[in-house]
C-alpha positions in Angstrom: -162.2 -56.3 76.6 -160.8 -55.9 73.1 -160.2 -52.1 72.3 -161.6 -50.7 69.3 -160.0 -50.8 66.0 -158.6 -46.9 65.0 -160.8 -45.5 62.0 -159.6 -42.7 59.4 -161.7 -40.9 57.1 -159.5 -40.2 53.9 -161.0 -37.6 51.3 -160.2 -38.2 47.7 -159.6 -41.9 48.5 -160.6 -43.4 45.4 -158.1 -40.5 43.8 -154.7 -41.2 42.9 -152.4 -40.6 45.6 -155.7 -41.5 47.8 -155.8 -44.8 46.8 -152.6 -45.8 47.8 -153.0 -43.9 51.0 -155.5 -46.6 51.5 -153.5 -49.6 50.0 -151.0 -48.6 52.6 -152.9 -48.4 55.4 -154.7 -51.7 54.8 -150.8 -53.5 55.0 -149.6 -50.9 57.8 -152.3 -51.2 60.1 -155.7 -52.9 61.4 -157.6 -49.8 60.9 -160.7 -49.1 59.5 -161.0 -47.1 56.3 -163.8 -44.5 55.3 -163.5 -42.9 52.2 -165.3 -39.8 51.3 -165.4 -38.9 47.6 -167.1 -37.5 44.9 -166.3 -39.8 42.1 -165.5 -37.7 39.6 -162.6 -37.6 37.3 -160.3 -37.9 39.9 -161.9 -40.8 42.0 -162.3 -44.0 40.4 -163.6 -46.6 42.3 -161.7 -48.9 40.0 -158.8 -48.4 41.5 -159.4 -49.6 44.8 -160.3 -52.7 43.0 -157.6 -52.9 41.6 -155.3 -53.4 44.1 -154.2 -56.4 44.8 -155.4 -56.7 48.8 -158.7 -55.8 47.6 -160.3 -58.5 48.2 -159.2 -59.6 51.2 -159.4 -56.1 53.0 -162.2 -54.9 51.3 -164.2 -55.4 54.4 -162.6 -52.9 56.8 -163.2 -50.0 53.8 -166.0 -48.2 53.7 -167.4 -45.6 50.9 -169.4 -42.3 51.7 -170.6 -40.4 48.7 -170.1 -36.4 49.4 -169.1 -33.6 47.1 -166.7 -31.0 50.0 -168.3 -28.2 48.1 -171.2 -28.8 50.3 -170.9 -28.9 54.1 -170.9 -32.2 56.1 -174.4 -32.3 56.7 -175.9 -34.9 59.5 -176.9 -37.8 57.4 -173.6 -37.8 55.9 -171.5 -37.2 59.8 -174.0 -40.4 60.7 -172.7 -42.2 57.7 -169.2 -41.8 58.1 -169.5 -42.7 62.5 -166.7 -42.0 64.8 -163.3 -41.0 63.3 -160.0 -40.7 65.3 -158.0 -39.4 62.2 -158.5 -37.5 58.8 -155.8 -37.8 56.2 -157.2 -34.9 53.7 -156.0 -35.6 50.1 -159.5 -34.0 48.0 -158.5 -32.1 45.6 -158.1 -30.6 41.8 -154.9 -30.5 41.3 -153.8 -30.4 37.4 -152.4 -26.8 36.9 -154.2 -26.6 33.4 -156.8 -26.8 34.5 -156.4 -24.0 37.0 -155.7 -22.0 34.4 -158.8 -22.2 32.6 -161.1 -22.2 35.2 -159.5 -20.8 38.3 -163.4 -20.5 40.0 -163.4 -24.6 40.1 -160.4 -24.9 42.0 -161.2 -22.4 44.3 -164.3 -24.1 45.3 -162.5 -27.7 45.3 -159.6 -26.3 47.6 -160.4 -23.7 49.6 -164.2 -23.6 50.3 -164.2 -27.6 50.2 -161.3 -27.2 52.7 -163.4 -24.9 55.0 -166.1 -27.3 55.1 -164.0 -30.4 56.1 -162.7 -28.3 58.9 -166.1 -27.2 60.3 -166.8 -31.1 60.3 -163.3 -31.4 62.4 -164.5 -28.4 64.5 -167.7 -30.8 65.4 -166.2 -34.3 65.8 -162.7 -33.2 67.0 -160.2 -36.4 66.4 -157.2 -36.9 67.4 -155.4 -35.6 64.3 -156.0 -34.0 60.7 -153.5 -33.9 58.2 -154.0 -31.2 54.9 -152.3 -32.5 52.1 -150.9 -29.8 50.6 -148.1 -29.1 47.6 -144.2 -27.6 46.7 -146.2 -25.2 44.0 -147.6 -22.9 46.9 -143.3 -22.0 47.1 -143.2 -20.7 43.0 -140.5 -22.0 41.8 -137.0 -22.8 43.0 -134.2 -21.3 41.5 -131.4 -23.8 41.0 -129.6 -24.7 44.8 -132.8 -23.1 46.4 -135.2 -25.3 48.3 -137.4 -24.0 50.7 -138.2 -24.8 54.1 -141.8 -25.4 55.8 -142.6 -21.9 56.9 -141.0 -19.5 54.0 -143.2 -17.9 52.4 -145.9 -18.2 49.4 -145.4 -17.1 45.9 -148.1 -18.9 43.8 -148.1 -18.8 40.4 -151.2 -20.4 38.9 -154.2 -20.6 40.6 -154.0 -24.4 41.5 -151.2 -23.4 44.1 -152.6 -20.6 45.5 -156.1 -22.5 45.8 -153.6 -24.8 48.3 -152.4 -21.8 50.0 -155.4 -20.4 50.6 -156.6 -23.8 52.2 -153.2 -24.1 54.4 -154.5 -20.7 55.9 -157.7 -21.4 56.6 -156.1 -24.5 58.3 -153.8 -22.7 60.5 -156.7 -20.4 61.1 -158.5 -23.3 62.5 -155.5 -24.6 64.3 -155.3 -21.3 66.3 -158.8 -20.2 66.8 -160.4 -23.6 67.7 -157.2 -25.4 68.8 -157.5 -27.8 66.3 -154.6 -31.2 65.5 -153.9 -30.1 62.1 -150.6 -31.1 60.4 -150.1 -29.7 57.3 -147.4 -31.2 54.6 -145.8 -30.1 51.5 -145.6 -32.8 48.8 -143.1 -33.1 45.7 -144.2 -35.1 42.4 -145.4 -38.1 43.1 -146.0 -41.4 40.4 -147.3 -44.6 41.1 -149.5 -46.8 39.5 -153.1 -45.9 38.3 -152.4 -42.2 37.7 -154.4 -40.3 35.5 -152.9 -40.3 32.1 -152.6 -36.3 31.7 -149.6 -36.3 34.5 -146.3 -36.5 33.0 -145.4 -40.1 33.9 -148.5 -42.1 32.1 -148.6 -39.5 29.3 -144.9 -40.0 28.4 -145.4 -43.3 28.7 -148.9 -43.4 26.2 -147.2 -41.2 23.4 -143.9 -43.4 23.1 -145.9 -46.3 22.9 -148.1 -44.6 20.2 -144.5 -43.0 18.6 -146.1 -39.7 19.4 -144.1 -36.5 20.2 -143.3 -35.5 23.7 -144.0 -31.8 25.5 -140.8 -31.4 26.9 -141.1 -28.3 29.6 -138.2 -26.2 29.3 -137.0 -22.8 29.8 -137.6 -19.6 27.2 -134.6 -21.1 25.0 -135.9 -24.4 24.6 -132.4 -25.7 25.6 -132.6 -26.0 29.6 -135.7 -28.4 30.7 -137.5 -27.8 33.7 -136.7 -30.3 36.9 -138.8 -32.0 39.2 -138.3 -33.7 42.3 -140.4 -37.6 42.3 -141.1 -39.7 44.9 -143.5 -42.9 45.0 -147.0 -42.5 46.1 -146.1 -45.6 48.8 -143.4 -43.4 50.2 -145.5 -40.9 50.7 -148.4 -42.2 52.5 -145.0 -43.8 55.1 -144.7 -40.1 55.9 -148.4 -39.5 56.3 -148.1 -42.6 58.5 -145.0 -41.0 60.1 -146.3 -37.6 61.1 -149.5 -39.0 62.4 -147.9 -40.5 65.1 -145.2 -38.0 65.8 -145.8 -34.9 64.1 -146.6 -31.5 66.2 -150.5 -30.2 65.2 -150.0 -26.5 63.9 -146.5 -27.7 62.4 -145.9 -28.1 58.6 -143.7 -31.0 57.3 -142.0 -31.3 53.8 -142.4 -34.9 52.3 -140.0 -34.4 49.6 -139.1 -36.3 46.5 -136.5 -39.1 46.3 -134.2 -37.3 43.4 -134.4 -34.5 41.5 -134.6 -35.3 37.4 -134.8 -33.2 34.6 -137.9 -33.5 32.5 -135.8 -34.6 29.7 -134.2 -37.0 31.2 -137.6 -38.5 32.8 -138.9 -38.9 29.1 -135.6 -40.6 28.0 -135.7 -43.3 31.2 -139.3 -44.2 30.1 -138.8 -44.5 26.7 -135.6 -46.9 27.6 -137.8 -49.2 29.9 -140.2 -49.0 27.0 -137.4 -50.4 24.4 -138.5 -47.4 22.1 -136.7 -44.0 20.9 -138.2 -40.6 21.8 -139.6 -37.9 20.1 -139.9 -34.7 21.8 -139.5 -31.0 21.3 -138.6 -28.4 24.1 -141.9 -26.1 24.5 -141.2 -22.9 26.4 -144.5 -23.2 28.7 -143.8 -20.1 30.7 -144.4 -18.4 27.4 -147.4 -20.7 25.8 -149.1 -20.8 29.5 -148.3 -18.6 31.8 -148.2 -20.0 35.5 -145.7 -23.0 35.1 -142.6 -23.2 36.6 -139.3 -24.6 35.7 -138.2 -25.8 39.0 -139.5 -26.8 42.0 -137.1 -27.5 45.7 -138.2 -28.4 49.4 -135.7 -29.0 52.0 -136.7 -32.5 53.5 -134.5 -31.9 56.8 -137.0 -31.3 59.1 -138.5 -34.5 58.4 -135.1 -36.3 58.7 -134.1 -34.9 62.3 -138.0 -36.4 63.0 -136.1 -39.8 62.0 -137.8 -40.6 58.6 -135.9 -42.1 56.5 -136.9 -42.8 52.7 -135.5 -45.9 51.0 -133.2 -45.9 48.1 -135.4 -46.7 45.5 -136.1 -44.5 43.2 -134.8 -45.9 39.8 -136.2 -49.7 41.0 -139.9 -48.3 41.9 -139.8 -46.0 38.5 -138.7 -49.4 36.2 -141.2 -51.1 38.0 -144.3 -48.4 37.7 -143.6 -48.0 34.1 -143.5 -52.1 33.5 -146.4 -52.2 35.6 -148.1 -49.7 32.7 -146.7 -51.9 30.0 -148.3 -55.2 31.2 -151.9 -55.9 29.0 -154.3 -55.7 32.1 -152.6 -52.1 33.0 -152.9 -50.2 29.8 -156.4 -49.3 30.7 -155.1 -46.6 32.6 -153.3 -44.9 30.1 -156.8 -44.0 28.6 -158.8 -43.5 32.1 
């Protein structure tokens, strides 16, 4: 008797980061794929397509429709059939945005959050990870990075929309004895990102010889820093922890170096061939609720035995090329 195949629901996995998470399991593994999303500006179902396994995988993937502002209701548990793991990425996640409608994101991350987890309460598999983010920390002052359990110091609603939804899921954890895993992620880029992160918009405006937004501190001479790491790299850790990471334990995934703004926009433009224009804009001042600097310490993850590969500069070249190529530029206007 052949055993059954492992299935995974991933939420948000026609998003961004969710889209590779299931690019990565379709080469990793012989698991089947359910997808629940909304389809909104986040999820584009485009970019599953797009990938270049697509077609030959496309038959282990399968698409529910549901909006997490609502709770899992029976048709919808029906639809999506036995699950042994859940891999929750759904989110709204641009800090702007946050800003200006703080109500939204509460919804999205918190109560959408809840209503996942009263699903996992019901169908109990074998392990949940939240997908959470460095900005629940604040920022990092410079040498600082903080470990899994210090504490929260949000400061735009976006992160403390996250925060709130880590707490409900260790509330879950410890009331209902649930496998949650929670992790903290750093930057990540990739390929088919929304053009209003950092990476594609650079890359749009020095194509266009537009001016960049350089985030930098109140004297417009020190620009913020950011740690990056490649959206493949992080669905190896989701990967990782699955298998060997402790439910009601947190987990940094952190980035694969730590860049300056500035010198992010001047390694694009020099892939692109083209000088940049940019000005130092003191955000902290023009939109309260950015911070300079974020820092996780990634040891935890590293006694587990994950190890990230060198390749930082190689997968950056090769994302922004990617961009460059004529069939790619669509998603500098998606």
């Amino acid at each position: 008797m052949i055993e059954n195949k492992k299935r995974v629901l991933i939420t948000g996995g026609a998003g961004f980061i969710g889209h590779h998470i299931v690019e990565g399991i379709l080469k990793n593994t012989d698991w089947e794929i359910i997808i629940l999303d909304r389809l909104d500006v986040s999820g584009n179902l485009e970019r599953l397509r797009d990938i270049k396994i697509w077609e030959k995988e496309k038959h282990r993937v399968k698409l529910v429709w549901h909006d997490l502002k609502a709770e899992i209701n029976t048709f919808v548990e029906k639809n999506i059939g036995h699950i042994d793991y859940i891999f929750h990425l759904a989110a709204s996640s641009h800090v702007d945005r946050s800003i200006e409608d703080p109500m939204l994101f509460v919804m999205d991350n918190v109560v959408g959050t809840t209503n996942i987890l009263l699903y996992v309460k019901k169908v109990r598999p074998k392990k949940f990870i939240y997908f959470s983010t460095d900005e629940i920390f604040g920022p990092a002052p410079e040498g600082i990075v903080y470990k899994e359990w210090d504490r929260y110091n949000s400061k735009n609603p976006y992160a403390a929309s996250k925060a709130g939804a880590e707490e409900i899921c260790l509330a879950f954890h410890n009331c209902y004895n649930l496998p949650i895993i929670i992790t903290h992620t750093m930057n990540v880029f990739g390929e088919r990102q929304h053009p209003e992160k950092f990476i594609p918009l650079c890359i749009k405006k020095i194509l266009k010889g537009e001016e960049v937004l350089v985030h930098s501190d109140k004297t417009r001479k020190i620009s913020g820093t950011r740690y990056w790491i490649h959206a493949r790299n992080v669905c190896k850790a989701l990967l990782f922890l699955n298998e060997k990471g402790t439910p009601g334990d947190k987990y940094n995934i952190v980035g694969e170096k730590e860049i300056s703004n500035l010198n992010m926009a001047l390694f694009i433009s020099d892939v692109i061939g083209k000088k940049l224009k940019y000005e130092m804009v003191s955000w902290h001042e023009s939109r309260p609720g950015h911070d300079l600097r974020y820092g996780l310490c990634g040891e935890k993850l590293a006694s587990m035995g994950f190890a990230y590969p060198n390749t930082f500069e190689e997968s950056l070249t090769k994302t922004i090329k990617w961009y460059l190529e004529d069939n790619n530029r669509k998603w500098l206007d998606a």
